[in-house]
C-alpha atoms as an extended CHARMM CRD file, in Angstrom:
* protein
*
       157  EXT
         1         1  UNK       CA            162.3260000000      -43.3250000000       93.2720000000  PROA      1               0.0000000000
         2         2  UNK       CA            163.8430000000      -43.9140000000       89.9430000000  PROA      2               0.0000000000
         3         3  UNK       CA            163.6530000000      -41.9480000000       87.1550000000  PROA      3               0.0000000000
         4         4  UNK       CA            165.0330000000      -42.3510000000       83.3460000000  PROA      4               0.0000000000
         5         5  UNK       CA            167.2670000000      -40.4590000000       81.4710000000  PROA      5               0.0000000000
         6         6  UNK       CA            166.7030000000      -40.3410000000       77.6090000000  PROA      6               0.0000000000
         7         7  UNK       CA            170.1810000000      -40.3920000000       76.7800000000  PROA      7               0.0000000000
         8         8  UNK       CA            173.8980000000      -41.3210000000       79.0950000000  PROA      8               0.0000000000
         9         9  UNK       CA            174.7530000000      -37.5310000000       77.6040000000  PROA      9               0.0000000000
        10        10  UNK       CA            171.5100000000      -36.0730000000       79.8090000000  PROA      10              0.0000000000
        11        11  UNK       CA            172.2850000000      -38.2230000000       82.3970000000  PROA      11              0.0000000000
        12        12  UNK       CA            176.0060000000      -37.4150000000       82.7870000000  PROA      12              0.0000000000
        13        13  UNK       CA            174.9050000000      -33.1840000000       82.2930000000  PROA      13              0.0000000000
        14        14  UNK       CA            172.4360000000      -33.5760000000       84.9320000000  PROA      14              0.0000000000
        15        15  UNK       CA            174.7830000000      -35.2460000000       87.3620000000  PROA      15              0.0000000000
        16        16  UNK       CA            177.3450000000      -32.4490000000       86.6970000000  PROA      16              0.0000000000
        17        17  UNK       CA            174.6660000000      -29.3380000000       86.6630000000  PROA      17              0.0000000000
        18        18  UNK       CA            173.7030000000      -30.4680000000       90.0090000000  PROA      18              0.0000000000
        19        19  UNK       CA            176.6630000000      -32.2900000000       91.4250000000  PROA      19              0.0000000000
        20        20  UNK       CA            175.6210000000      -35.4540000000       91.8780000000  PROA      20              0.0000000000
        21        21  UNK       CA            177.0650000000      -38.6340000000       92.6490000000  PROA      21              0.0000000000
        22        22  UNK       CA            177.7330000000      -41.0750000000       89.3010000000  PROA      22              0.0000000000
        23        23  UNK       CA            177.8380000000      -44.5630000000       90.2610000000  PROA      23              0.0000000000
        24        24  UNK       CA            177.6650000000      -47.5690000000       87.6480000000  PROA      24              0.0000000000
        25        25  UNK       CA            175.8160000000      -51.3720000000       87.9800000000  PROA      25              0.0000000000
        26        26  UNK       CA            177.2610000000      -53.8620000000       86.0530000000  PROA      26              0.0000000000
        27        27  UNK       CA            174.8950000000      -56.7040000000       85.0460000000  PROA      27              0.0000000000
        28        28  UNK       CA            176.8110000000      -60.1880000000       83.9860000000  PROA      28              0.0000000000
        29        29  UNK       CA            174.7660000000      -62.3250000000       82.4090000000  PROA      29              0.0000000000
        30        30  UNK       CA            175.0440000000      -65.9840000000       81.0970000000  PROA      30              0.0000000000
        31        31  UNK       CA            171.9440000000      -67.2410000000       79.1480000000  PROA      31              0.0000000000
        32        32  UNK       CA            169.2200000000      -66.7010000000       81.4330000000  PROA      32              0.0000000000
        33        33  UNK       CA            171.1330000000      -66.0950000000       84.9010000000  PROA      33              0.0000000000
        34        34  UNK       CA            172.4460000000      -62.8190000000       86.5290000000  PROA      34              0.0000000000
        35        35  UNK       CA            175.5930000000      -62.5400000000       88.7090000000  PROA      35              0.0000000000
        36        36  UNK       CA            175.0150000000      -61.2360000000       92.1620000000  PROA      36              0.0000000000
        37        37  UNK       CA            176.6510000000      -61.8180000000       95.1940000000  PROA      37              0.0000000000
        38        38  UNK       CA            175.7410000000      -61.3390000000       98.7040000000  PROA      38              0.0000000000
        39        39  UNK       CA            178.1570000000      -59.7230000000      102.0170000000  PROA      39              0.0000000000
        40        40  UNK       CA            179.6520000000      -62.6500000000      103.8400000000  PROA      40              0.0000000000
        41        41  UNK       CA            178.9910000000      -63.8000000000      106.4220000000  PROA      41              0.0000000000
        42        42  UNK       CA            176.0720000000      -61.5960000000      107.3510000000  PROA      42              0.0000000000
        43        43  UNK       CA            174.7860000000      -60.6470000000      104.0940000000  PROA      43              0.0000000000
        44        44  UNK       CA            172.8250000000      -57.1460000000      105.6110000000  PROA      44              0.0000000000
        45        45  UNK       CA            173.5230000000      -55.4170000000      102.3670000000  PROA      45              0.0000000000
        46        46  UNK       CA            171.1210000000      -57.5330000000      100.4190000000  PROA      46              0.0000000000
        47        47  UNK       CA            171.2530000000      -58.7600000000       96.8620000000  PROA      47              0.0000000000
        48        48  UNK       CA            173.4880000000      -56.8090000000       94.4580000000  PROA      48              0.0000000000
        49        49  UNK       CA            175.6420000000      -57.0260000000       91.0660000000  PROA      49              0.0000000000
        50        50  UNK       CA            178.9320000000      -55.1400000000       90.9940000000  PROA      50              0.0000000000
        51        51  UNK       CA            178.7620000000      -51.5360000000       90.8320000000  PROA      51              0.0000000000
        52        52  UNK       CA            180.4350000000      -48.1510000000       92.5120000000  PROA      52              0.0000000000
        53        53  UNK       CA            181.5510000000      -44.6850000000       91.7160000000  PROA      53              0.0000000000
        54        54  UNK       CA            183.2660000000      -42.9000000000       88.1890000000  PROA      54              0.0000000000
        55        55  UNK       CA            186.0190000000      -41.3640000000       89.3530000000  PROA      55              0.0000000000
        56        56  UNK       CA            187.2260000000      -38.3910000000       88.3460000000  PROA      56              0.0000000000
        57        57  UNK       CA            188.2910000000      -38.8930000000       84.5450000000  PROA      57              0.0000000000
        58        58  UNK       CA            186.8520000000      -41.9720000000       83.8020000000  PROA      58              0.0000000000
        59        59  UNK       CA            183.7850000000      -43.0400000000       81.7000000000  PROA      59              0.0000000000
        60        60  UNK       CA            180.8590000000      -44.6790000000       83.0160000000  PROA      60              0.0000000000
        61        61  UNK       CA            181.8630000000      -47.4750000000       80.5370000000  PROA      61              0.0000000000
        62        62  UNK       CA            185.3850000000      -47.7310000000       82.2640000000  PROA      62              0.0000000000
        63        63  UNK       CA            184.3460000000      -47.3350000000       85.8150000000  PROA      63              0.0000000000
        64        64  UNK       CA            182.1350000000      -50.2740000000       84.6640000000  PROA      64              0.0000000000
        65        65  UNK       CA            184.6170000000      -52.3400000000       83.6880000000  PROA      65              0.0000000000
        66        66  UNK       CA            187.5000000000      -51.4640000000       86.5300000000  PROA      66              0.0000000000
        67        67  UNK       CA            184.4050000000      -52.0800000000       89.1830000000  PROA      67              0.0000000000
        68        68  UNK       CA            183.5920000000      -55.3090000000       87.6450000000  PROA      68              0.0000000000
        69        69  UNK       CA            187.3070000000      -56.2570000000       87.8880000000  PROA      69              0.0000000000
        70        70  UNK       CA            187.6300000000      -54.8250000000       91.6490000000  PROA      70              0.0000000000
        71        71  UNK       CA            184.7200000000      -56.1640000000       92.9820000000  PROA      71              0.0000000000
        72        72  UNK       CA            184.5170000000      -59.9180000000       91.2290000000  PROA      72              0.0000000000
        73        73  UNK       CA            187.3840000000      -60.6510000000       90.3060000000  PROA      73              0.0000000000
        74        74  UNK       CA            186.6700000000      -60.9490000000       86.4750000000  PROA      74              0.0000000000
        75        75  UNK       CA            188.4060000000      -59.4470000000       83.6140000000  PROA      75              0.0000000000
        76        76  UNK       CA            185.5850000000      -58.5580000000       81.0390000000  PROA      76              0.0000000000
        77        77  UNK       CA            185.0480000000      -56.1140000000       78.1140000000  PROA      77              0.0000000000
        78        78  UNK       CA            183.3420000000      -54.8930000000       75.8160000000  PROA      78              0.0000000000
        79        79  UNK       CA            180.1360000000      -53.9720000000       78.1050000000  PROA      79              0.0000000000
        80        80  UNK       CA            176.8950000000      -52.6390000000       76.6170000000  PROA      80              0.0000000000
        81        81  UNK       CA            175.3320000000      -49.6620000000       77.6640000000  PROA      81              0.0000000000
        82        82  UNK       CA            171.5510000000      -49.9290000000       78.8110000000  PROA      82              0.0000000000
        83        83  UNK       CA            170.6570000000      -46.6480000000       80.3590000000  PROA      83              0.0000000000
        84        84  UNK       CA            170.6610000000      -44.5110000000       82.9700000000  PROA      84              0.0000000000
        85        85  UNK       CA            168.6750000000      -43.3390000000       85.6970000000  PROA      85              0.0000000000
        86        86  UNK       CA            168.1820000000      -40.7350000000       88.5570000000  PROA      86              0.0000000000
        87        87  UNK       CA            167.9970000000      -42.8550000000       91.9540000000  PROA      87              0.0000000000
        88        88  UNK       CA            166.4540000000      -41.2580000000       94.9990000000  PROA      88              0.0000000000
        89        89  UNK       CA            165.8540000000      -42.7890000000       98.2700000000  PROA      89              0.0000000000
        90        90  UNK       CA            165.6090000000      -42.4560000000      101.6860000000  PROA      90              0.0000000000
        91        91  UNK       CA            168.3000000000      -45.0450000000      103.0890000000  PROA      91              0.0000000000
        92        92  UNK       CA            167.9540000000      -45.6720000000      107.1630000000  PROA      92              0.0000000000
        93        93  UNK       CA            170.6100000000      -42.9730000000      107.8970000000  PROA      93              0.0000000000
        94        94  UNK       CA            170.4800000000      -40.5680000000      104.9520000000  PROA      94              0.0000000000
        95        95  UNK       CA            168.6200000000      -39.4450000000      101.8250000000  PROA      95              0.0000000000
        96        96  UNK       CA            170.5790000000      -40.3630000000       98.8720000000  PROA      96              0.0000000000
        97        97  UNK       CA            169.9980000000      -39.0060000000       95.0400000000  PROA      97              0.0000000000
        98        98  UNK       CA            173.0610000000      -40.3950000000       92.1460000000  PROA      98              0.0000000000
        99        99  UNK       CA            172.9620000000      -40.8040000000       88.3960000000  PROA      99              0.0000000000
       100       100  UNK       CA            173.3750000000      -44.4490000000       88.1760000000  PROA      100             0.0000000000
       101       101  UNK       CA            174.6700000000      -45.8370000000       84.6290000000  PROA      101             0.0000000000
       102       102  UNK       CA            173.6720000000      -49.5430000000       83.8500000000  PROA      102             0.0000000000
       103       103  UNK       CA            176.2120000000      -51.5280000000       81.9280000000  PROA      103             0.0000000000
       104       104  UNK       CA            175.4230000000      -55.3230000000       80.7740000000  PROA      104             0.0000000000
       105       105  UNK       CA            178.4730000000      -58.0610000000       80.0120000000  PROA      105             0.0000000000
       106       106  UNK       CA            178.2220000000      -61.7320000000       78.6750000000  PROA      106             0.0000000000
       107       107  UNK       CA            179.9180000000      -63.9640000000       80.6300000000  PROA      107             0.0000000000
       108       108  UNK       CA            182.0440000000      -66.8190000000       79.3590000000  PROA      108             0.0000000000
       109       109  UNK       CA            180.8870000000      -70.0590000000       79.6090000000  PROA      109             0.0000000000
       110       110  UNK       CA            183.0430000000      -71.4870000000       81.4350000000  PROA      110             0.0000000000
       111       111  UNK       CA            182.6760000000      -69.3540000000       84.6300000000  PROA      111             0.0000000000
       112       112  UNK       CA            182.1840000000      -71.0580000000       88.1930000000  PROA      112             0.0000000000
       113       113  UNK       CA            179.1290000000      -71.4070000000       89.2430000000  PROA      113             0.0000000000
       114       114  UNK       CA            179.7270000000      -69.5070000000       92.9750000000  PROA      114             0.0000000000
       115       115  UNK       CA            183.1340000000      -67.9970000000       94.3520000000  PROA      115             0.0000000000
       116       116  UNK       CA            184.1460000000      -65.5390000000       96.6130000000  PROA      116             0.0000000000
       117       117  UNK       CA            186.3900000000      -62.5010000000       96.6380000000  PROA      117             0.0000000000
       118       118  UNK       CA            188.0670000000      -59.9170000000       98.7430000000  PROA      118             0.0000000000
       119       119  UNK       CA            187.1760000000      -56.3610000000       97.6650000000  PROA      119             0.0000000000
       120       120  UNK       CA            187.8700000000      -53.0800000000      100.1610000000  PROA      120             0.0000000000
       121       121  UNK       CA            188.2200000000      -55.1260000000      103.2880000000  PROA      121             0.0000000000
       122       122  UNK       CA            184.5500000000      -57.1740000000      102.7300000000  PROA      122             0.0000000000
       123       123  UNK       CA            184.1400000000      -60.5840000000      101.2980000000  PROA      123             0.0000000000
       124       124  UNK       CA            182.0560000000      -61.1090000000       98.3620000000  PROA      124             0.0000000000
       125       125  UNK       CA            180.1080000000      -64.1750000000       97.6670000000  PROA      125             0.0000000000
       126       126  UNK       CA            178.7850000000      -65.0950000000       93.8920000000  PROA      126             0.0000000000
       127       127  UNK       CA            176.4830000000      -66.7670000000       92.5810000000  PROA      127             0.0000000000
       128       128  UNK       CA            173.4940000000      -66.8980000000       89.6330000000  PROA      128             0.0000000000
       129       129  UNK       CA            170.3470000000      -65.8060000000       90.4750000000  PROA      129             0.0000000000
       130       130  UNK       CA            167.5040000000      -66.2710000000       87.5390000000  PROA      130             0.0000000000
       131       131  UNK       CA            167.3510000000      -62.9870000000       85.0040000000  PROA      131             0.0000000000
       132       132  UNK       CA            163.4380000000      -62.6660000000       85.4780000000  PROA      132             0.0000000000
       133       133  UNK       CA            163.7100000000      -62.7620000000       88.8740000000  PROA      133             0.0000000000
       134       134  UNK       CA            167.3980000000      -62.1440000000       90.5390000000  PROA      134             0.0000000000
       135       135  UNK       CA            165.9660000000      -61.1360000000       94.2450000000  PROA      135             0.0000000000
       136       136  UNK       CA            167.8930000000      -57.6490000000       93.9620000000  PROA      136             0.0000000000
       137       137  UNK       CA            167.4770000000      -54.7210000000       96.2270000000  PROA      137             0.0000000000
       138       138  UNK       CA            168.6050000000      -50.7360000000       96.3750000000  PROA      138             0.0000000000
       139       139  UNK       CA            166.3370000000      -50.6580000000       93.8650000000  PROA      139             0.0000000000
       140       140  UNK       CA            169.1340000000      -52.5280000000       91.3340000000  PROA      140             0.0000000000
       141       141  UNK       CA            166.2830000000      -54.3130000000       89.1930000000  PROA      141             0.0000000000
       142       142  UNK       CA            165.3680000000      -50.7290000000       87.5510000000  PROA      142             0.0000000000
       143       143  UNK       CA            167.2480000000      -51.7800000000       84.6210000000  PROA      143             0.0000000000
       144       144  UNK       CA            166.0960000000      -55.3890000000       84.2670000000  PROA      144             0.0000000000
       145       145  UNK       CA            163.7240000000      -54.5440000000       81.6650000000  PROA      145             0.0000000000
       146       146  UNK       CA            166.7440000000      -53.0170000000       79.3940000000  PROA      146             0.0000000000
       147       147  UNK       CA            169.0770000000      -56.0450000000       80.3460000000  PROA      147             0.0000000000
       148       148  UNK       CA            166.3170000000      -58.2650000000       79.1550000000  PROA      148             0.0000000000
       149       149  UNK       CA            165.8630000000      -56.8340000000       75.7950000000  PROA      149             0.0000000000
       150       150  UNK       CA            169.5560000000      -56.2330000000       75.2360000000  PROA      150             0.0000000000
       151       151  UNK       CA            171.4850000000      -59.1020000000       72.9210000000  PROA      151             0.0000000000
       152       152  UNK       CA            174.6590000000      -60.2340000000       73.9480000000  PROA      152             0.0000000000
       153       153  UNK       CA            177.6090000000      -62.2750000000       72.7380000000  PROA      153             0.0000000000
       154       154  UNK       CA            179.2940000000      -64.7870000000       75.2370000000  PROA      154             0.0000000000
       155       155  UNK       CA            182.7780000000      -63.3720000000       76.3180000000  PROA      155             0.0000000000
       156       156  UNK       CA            185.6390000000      -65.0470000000       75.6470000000  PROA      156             0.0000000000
       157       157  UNK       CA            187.6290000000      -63.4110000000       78.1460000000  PROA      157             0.0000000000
């Protein structure tokens, strides 16, 4: 179940009033396609865009940017906030509930089309998936609809 925060401030209080896990999703975007990547070789995690956990100190916009870095590869800045949201779900093994903070970046042109990368012992493979429809699950697409209003500037970087 997902539900929306008015603010990042709300979201952040709420997640310390009741201790709960902050994680961010970073959404890459170039024109109309959206970075994911899948597990190799199995792929049994699904669809998903680079996220993980703030850690202690940090701001949802830096965890954003170090997980992007960790997890892809890339070295981008200057992300835009879209919101943030209460997730709740009953996963095979456990209930979860986290404060998840949505972060979009532009990606340069000239980025590969697919590539892989090592990440925490698992191997990452990249690709573009269509915006409107990227195929995403953990319930990642709650913050399509802010991603696809949101105007961004190509990266340099």
């Amino acid at each position: 179940m997902i539900t929306f925060y008015a603010t990042q401030a709300e979201a952040r209080a709420d997640a310390a009033a009741r201790r709960l896990r902050e994680k961010v999703l970073c959404f890459v975007v170039r024109g109309q396609k959206l970075l994911v990547f899948d597990h190799v070789p199995d792929g049994s995690a699904g669809v998903q865009v680079p996220a993980g956990g703030i850690e202690a100190g940090e701001t949802p916009e830096a965890a954003a940017i170090r997980e992007l870095r960790e997890e892809s590869g890339l070295h981008l800045s200057g992300p835009q906030y879209l919101c943030s949201y209460l997730w709740e779900a009953q996963l095979p093994h456990r209930f979860t509930r986290q404060v998840c903070h949505a972060y979009a970046f532009a990606a340069p042109y000239d980025l590969s089309d697919t590539w892989q990368h090592h990440a925490d012992g698992h191997l990452f493979s990249f690709r573009w998936a269509d915006l409107a429809d990227p195929g995403l699950d953990w319930e990642m697409d709650a913050a399509l609809p802010y991603l696809q209003q949101a105007t961004l500037r190509p990266s340099d970087s």
